[in-house]
Structures are given as structure tokens and as C-alpha cells.
Residue, then its C-alpha position, 0 to 999 in steps of 0.5 A: x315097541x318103546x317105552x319113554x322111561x326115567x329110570x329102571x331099579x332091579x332089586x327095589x323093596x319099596x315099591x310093593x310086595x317082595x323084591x321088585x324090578x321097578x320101572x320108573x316111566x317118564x311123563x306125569x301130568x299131576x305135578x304133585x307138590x313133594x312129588x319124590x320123582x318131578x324129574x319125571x313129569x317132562x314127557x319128553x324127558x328120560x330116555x326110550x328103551x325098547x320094552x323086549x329089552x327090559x323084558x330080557x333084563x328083567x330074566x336076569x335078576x332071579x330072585x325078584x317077586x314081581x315089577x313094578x311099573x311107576x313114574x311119572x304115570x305109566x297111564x300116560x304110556x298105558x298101551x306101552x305099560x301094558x305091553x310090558x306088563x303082560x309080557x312079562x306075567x306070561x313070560x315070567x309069571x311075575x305080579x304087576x304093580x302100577x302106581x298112577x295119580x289117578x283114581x281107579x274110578x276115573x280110569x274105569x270111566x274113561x273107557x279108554x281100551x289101553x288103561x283097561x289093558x293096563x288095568x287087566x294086567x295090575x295086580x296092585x294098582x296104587x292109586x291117587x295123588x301124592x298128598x304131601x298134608x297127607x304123608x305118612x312114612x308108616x303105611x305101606x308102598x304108598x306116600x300119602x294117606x288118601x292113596x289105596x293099595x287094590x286089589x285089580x283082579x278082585x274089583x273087576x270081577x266084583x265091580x267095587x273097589x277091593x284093597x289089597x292085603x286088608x280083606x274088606x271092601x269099599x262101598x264104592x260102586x264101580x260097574 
């Protein structure tokens, strides 16, 4: 299998907890204004790379906690992403974040089994678009303010959304 991609950063620090092999996905149908990567938006821009042999560069790099899978959107390549991303938390016992402009709320609703499978193997999902009125080079892994860190595994077990690193809950309703 292949997987249309930007670009590969093995020994990111920015791109969620720890060290991180990040793997910039290309194709991203948002289009935010102040987007940090438009080089990625054209689907059929960037280059394919078979996912076995990211998996195997990914063993090269030792020390890194986890990948991270951004973009573009790796949602519009999620049975790709999500090929990926289980590989390598089997292989590798590594944690997964996605970033996407989507909410978590609209990939639940829209029933499609390969976001799902995506989702089943984030452990972070970043999720929202890019608000440039919104930015703020204090918080976290994210770049605008209305983008939430959550906690995947805890809110398809609870049916709400959980943030990461905060402890607390949203009140939102996801089941």
C-alpha cells in the first residue's frame, strides 16, 4: 500500500508528546488562511511512498516516542493513515497523533469505516481548523486556540469528548 506524502521529519518536537517521526500527508481540502503547510493542500502534489517503507525508516530512529501523522489532512487518505498508524503501534508499540481540520464530532457522524479505523488507532487527535484571529504560540501542539488535544481512546469508550493532558471532559455528546 501507498500513501501520497509532503514530506517525513524523523526527530520532530513539536508535533506532540516526545520525540516524533512526523509524517506530513499530502491533500487537505480546508485551505486555512495562515495554514503553515499550503504546500500540501494540492492531492496530487507531493510524492507516494510505499507505507512498509516508512514503517521500516521508522525503526531506524530509537529514541522517538511516537508518530505523528499530519498534513494536508491525513483524513483524506484515512485507510492509508490508518494502515500506517496500526502498523506501526503493533509493530513499534508507538502512540499515534493525527492532526485534521476536522472536528471529532463530524468524523463520528460521518460513519465512514476508514476515519473510524484512523480514529481506533489515534491516541491524540488535534482536531479543528487552523484560526489564524485565533493563534497563540503558548498553547501546546496546536496553532489556533478553538483546536482540541483529545484523548481518542478515552472518548470512544465514554461517548464524549476527553482532552488530552487536562483530566476534565467536555459536555459534548458523542454516541
Amino acid at each position: 500500500m501507498k500513501i501520497r506524502i509532503a514530506g517525513i521529519v524523523s526527530d520532530s518536537v513539536v508535533d506532540g508528546p516526545g520525540v516524533r517521526y512526523t509524517i506530513f500527508t499530502q491533500g487537505c481540502p480546508h485551505h486555512c488562511q495562515g495554514c503553515h503547510n499550503p504546500q500540501t493542500w494540492d492531492p496530487k502534489g507531493g510524492e507516494e511512498k510505499r507505507i512498509r517503507d516508512i514503517v521500516r525508516d521508522i525503526k531506524r530512529h530509537p529514541f522517538i516516542q511516537g508518530i505523528t501523522l499530519s498534513g494536508g489532512d491525513p483524513f483524506l487518505q484515512a485507510q492509508e493513515s490508518a494502515f500506517l498508524a496500526k502498523e506501526v503501534k503493533e509493530k513499534y508499540n508507538l502512540n499515534v497523533v493525527t492532526y485534521t481540520g476536522y472536528l471529532m464530532e463530524e468524523l463520528l457522524a460521518s460513519n465512514n469505516e476508514h476515519f473510524m479505523e484512523l480514529l481506533k488507532n489515534t491516541d491524540i487527535l488535534v482536531d479543528g481548523p487552523y484560526m489564524e484571529e485565533l493563534r497563540d504560540l503558548n498553547i501546546q501542539f496546536r496553532g489556533s486556540t478553538n483546536q482540541r488535544l483529545i484523548d481518542v481512546p478515552k472518548t470512544l469508550k465514554l461517548g464524549k469528548v476527553v482532552e488530552w493532558g487536562k483530566g476534565k471532559e467536555s459536555t459534548v455528546e458523542i454516541a
